[in-house]
C-alpha positions, -999 to 999 in steps of 0.1 A, spaced: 25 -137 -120 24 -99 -119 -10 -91 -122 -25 -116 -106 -61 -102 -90 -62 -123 -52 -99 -99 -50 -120 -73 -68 -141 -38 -56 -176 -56 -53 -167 -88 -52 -177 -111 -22 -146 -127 -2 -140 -163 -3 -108 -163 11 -81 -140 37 -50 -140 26 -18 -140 39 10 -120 23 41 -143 26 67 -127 1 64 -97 -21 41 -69 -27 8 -63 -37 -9 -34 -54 -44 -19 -32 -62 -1 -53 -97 14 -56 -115 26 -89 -135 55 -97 -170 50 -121 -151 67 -151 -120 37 -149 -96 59 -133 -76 41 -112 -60 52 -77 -31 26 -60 -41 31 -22 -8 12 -7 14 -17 -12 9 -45 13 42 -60 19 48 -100 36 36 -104 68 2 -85 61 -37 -100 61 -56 -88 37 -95 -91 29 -101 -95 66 -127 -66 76 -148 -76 43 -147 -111 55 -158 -103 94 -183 -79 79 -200 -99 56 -196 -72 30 -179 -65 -5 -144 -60 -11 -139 -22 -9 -111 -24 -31 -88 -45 -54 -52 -67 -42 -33 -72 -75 -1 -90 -75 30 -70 -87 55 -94 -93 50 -133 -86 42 -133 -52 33 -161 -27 7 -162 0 -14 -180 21 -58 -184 15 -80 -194 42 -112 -198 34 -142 -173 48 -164 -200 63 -127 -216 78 -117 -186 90 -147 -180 107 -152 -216 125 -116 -211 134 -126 -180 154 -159 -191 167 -133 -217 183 -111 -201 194 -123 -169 207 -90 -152 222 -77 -148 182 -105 -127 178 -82 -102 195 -61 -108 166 -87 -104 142 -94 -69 158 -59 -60 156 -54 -66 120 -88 -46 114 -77 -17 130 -47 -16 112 -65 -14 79 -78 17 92 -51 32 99 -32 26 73 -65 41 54 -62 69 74 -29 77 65 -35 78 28 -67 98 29 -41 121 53 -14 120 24 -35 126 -2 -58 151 14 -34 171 33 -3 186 14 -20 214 -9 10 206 -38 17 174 -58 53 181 -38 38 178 -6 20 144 -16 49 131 -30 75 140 1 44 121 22 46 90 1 89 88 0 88 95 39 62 70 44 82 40 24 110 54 43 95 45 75 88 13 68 118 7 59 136 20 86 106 2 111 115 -26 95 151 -27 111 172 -11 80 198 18 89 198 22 48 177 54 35 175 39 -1 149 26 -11 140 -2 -44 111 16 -59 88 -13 -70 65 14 -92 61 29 -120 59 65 -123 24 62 -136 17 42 -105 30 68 -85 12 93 -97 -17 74 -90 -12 71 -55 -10 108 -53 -30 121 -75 -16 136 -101 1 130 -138 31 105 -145 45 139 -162 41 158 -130 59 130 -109 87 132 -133 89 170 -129 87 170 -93 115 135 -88 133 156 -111 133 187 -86 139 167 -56 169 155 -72 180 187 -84 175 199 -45 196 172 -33 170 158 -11 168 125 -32 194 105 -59 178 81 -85 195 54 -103 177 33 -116 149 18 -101 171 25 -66 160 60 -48 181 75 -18 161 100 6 194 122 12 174 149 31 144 135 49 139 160 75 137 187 43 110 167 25 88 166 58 86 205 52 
């Protein structure tokens, strides 16, 4: 069910899981409420497994956008599983590293560009890539967000996203229909 919480900021992990099919929303929370969407993990990915190796808190929130389905393993299983079989630890490292990096690049798209333009060009190149990683010629793109979701992944207002999709389309780098977005010009948007 959309919504679904898998884990919470602050909350201890019981479980890794699995992403099988769909997305789900990474988010972190400020003290006031405010809510910023960090990424969308898509199938295939492992999430809550550096707060399980660490022994620490979730450092942010896994929300189900849609009804999704995915595997849980058990902390304590996980853990017996890899005190058995050391040579998946490598995996284990792997998947940790790509956290970071995939936290890397949002602090990079958020942090970098000086306009809301900027961020926004980051974040349509970025689900571009993955797309086009993922074995798809196709530059468009199903936009599983809302434009209040957007802006919180790049730090703005849902009014500001609207102006600035609004501009892009008026540029001719992107087309919108629907909840379907084209990148027309992707080599202007990296500017």
């Amino acid at each position: 069910v959309r919504g679904g919480s898998l884990f919470a900021e602050d909350q201890n992990p019981q479980y890794i899981f699995i992403v099988q099919s769909w997305r789900i929303k990474l988010s972190v929370a400020s003290r006031d409420g405010k809510v910023a969407i960090l990424r969308i993990a898509q199938a295939g990915e492992v999430l809550g497994m550096s707060a399980a190796l660490s022994g620490t808190v979730h450092e942010l929130s896994a929300e189900a956008m849609e009804l999704c389905n995915v595997k849980a393993i058990r902390v304590k299983d996980f853990m017996a599983f890899l005190q058995q079989y050391p040579e998946a630890g490598m995996e284990a490292t792997r998947c940790v590293l790509q956290e970071y990096q995939m936290a890397f690049n949002n602090v990079c798209r958020l942090a970098l560009p000086a306009t809301v333009a900027g961020r926004l060009a980051n974040l349509l190149l970025e689900w571009l890539k993955n797309r086009l990683d993922s074995g798809s010629r196709e530059r468009r793109l199903i936009v599983p967000l809302t434009q209040e979701e957007i802006a919180g992944m790049t730090g703005t207002s849902r009014e500001t996203i609207s102006r600035v999709l609004h501009q892009f389309q008026q540029d001719k780098l992107i087309s919108v229909k629907g909840a379907c977005l084209t990148v027309l010009q992707p080599e202007r948007l990296e500017l």
